[in-house]
C-alpha positions as CSV (number, residue, x, y, z in Angstrom):
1,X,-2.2,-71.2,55.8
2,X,-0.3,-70.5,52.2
3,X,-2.6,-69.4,49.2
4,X,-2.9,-72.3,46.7
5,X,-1.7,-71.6,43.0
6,X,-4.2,-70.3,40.9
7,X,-4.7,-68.8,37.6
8,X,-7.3,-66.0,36.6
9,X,-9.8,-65.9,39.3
10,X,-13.2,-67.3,37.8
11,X,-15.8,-64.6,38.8
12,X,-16.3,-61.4,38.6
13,X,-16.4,-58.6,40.7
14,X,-19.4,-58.1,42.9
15,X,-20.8,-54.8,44.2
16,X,-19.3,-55.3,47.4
17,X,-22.3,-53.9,50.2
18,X,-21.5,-55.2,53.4
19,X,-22.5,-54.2,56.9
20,X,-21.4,-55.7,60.4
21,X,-23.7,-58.1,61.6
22,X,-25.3,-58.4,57.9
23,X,-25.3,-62.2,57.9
24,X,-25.5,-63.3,61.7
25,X,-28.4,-65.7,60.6
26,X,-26.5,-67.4,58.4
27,X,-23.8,-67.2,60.6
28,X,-25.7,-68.8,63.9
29,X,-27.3,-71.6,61.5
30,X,-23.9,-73.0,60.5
31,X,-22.9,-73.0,64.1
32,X,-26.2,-75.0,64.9
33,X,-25.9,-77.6,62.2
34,X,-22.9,-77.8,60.8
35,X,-21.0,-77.3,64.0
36,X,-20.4,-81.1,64.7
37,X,-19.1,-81.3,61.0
38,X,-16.2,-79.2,62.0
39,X,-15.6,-80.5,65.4
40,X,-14.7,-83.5,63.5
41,X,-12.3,-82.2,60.9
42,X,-8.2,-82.3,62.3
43,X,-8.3,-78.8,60.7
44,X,-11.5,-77.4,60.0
45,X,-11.5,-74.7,57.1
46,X,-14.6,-72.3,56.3
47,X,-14.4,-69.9,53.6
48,X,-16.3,-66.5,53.6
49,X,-16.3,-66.5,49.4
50,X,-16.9,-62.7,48.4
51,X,-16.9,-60.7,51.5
52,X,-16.8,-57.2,50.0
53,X,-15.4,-54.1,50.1
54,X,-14.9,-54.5,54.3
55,X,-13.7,-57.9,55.8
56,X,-16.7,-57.7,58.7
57,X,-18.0,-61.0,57.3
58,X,-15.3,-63.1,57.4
59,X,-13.8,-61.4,61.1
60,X,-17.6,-62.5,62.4
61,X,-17.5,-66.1,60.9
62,X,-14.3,-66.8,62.6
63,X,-15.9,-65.6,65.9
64,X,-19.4,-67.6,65.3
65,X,-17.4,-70.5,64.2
66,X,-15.0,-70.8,66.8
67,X,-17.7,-70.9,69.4
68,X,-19.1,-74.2,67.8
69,X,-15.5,-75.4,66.7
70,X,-12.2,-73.7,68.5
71,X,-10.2,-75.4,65.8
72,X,-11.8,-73.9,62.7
73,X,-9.9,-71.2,60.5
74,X,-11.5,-68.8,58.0
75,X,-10.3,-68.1,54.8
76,X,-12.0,-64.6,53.4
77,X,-11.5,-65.1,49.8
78,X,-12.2,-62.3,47.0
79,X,-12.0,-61.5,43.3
80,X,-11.0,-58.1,44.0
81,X,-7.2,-57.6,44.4
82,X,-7.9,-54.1,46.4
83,X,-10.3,-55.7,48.5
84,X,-8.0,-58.2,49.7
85,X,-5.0,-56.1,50.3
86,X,-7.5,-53.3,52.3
87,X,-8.3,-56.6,54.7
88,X,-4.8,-58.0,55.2
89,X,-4.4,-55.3,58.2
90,X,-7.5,-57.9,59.8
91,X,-5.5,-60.7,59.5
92,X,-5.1,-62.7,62.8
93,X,-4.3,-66.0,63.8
94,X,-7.0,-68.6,61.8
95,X,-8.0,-65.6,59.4
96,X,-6.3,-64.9,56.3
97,X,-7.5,-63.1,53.2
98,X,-6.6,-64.6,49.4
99,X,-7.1,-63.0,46.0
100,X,-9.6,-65.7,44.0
101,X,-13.0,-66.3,43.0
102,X,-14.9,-69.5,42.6
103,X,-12.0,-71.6,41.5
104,X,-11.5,-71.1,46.0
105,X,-7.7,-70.6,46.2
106,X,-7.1,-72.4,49.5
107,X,-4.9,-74.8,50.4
108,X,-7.4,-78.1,51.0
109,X,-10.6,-78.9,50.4
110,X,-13.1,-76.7,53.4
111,X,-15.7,-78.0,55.4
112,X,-17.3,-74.6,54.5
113,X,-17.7,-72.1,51.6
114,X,-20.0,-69.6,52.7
115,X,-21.4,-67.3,49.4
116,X,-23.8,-64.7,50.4
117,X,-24.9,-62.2,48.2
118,X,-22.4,-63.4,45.4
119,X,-24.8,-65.2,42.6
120,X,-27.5,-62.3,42.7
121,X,-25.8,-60.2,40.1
122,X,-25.3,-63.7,37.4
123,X,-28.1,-65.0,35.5
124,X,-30.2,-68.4,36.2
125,X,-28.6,-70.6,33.7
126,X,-25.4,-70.2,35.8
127,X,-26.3,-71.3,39.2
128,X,-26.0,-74.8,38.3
129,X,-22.3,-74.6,37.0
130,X,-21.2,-72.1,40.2
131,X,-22.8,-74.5,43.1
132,X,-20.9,-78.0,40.8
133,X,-17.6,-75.7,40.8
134,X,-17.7,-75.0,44.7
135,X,-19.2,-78.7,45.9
136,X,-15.8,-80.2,44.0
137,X,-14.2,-78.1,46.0
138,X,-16.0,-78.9,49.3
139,X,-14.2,-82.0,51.6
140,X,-15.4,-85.3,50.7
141,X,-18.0,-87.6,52.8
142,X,-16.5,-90.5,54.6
143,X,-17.7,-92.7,56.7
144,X,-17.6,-90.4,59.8
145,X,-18.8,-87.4,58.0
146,X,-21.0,-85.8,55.4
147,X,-18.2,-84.1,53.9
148,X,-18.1,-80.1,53.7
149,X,-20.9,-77.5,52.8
150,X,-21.9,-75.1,50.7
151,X,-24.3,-72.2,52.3
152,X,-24.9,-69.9,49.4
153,X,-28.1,-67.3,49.6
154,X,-29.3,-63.4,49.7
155,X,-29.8,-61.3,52.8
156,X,-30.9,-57.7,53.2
157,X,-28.8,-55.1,53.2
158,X,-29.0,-55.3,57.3
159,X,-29.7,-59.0,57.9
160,X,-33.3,-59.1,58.5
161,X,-34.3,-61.4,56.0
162,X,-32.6,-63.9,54.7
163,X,-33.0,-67.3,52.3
164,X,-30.3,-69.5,51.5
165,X,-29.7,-73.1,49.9
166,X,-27.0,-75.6,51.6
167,X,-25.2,-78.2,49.7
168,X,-23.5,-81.0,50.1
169,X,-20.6,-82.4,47.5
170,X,-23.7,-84.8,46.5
171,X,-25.8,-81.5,45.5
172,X,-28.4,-79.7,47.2
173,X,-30.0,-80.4,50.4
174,X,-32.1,-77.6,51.9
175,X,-33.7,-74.0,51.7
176,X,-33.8,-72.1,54.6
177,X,-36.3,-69.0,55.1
178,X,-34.8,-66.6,58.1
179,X,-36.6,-63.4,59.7
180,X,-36.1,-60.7,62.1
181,X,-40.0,-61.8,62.6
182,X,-40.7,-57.8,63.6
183,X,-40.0,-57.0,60.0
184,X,-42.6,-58.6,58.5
185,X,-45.9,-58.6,57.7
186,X,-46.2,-61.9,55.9
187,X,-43.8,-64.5,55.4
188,X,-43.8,-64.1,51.8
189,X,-42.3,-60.9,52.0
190,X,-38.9,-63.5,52.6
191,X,-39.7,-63.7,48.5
192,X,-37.1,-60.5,47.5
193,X,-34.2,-62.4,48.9
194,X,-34.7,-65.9,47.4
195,X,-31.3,-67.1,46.4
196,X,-31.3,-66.7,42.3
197,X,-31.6,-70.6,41.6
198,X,-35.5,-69.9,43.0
199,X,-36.2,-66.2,42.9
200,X,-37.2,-66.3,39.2
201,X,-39.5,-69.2,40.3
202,X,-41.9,-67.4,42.4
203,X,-44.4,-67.8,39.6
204,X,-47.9,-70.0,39.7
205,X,-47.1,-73.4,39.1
206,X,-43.4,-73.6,40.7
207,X,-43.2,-75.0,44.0
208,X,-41.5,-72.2,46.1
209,X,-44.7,-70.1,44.9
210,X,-47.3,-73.1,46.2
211,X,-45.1,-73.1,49.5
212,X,-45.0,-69.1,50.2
213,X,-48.3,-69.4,49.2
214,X,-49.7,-71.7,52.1
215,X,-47.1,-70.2,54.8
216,X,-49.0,-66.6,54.2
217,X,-52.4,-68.8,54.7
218,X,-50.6,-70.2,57.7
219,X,-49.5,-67.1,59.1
220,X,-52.9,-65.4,58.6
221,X,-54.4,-68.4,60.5
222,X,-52.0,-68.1,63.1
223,X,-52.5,-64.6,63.4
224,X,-54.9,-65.0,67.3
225,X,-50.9,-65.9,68.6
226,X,-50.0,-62.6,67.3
227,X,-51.0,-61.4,71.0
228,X,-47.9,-63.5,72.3
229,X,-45.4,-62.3,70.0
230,X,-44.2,-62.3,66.2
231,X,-42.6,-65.6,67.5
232,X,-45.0,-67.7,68.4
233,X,-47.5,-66.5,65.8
234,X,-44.2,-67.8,64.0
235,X,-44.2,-71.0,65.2
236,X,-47.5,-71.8,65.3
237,X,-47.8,-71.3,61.5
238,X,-44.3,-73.4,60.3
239,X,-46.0,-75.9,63.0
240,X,-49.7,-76.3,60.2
241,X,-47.0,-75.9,57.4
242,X,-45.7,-79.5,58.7
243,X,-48.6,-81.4,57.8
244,X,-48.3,-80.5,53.9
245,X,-44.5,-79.5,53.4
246,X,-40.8,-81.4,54.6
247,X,-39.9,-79.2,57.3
248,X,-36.5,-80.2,58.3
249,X,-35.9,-78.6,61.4
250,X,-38.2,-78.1,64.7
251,X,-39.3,-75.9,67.5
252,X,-35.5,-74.6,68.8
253,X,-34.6,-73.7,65.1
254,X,-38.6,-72.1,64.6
255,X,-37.9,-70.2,67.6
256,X,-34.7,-68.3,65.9
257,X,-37.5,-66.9,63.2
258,X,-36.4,-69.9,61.0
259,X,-37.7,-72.8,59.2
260,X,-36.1,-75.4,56.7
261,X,-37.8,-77.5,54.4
262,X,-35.5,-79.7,51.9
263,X,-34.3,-78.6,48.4
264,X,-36.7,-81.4,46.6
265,X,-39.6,-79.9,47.9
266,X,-39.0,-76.5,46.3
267,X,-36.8,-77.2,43.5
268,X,-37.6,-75.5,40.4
269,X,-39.9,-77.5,38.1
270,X,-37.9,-77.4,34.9
């Protein structure tokens, strides 16, 4: 796989926190879902965009990946030029590091850019032009596939709690809410690591706030399961959350201390 020629990386430089393990929930998601989507591709390409200042991230996609999709590669891209040169020693076969930022110096269009914890640092206003660079950059639908994806969110420092929005090349699709369930006490707790297009939303009157809202009323009504587990209580709230909100996904996904509803339904309002 040979690095694709670029000028200045677009970006800058994040803070670089990563741990092992830190996004296994995003990680085991893609796998479910998008898994098919690669098996398809003659050379499926994911990119872990902005891995840090250890390449952990991008050694564990390639593992999580391969086990939906033997064929796929990983590309661990990053704007920091010491970064990538501490993570070429990692390098294997299907796993290369480049130098780049959001301009995604690879050599054709992925079926995956993975960007966690990259847009927390930029403002708002900026989200919209980061997510239209990286879906041009995804590979196109066809008539066999949906074209590529864009997973781009916030996680914990440890991967307990985690949000994230995907997108297609046609814009966004969905918001997922993921939870070591023992770590919380309400759902809404998820709120600190809404992805920045929605955690400036959490306000009265947007919908994410309405939605967080009802799944704390949910969870509070579910709380008699509590004696079965965190994980049914779980599921029995997302399950009264379905008669009012567009849950995407169902019981297998609900049972992984996930739920999905699409983006429409909590899109900011202006």
């Amino acid at each position: 796989m040979s690095p694709r020629a670029t000028t200045r990386p677009v970006g800058t430089v994040t803070r670089g926190t990563t741990n092992p393990n830190r996004l296994r929930r995003m990680d085991r998601w893609i796998a479910a879902v998008h898994g098919a989507e690669l098996r398809r591709a003659a050379e499926p390409l994911a990119v872990d965009l902005g891995y840090g200042a250890s390449p952990w991230t991008a050694v564990e996609l390639l593992h999580r990946l391969r086990a939906a999709a033997p064929r796929t590669q990983v590309a661990g891209v990053e704007i920091d030029p010491a970064r990538v040169a501490a993570a070429r020693p990692y390098e294997r076969e299907g796993l290369v590091f480049r130098h780049g930022g959001f301009e995604v110096p690879v050599p054709r269009r992925p079926q995956l850019i993975r960007a966690a914890n990259v847009l927390r640092q930029y403002d708002e206003e900026q989200v919209a032009a980061v997510w239209e660079r990286l879906r041009a950059r995804l590979a196109p639908a066809d008539a066999h596939t949906r074209g590529g994806l864009l997973v781009e969110g916030t996680c914990d420092e440890i991967g307990r709690r985690h949000v994230w929005v995907a997108l297609g090349p046609e814009g966004p699709r969905t918001v997922t809410f993921a939870a070591r369930l023992g770590s919380l006490d309400r759902p809404s707790d998820l709120a600190e690591r809404l992805p920045k297009a929605l955690i400036h939303r959490n306000v009265p009157g947007e919908p994410v706030h309405a939605f967080l809202r009802d799944f704390d009323r949910a969870w509070a009504a579910a709380a008699p399961y509590a004696s079965y587990g965190a994980r049914q209580r779980w599921i029995r709230a997302v399950r009264d959350l379905t008669a009012d909100w567009p849950v995407t996904d169902g019981p297998t996904r609900w049972r992984q201390g996930e739920v999905t509803l699409t983006w429409e339904a909590l899109a900011p309002r202006r």
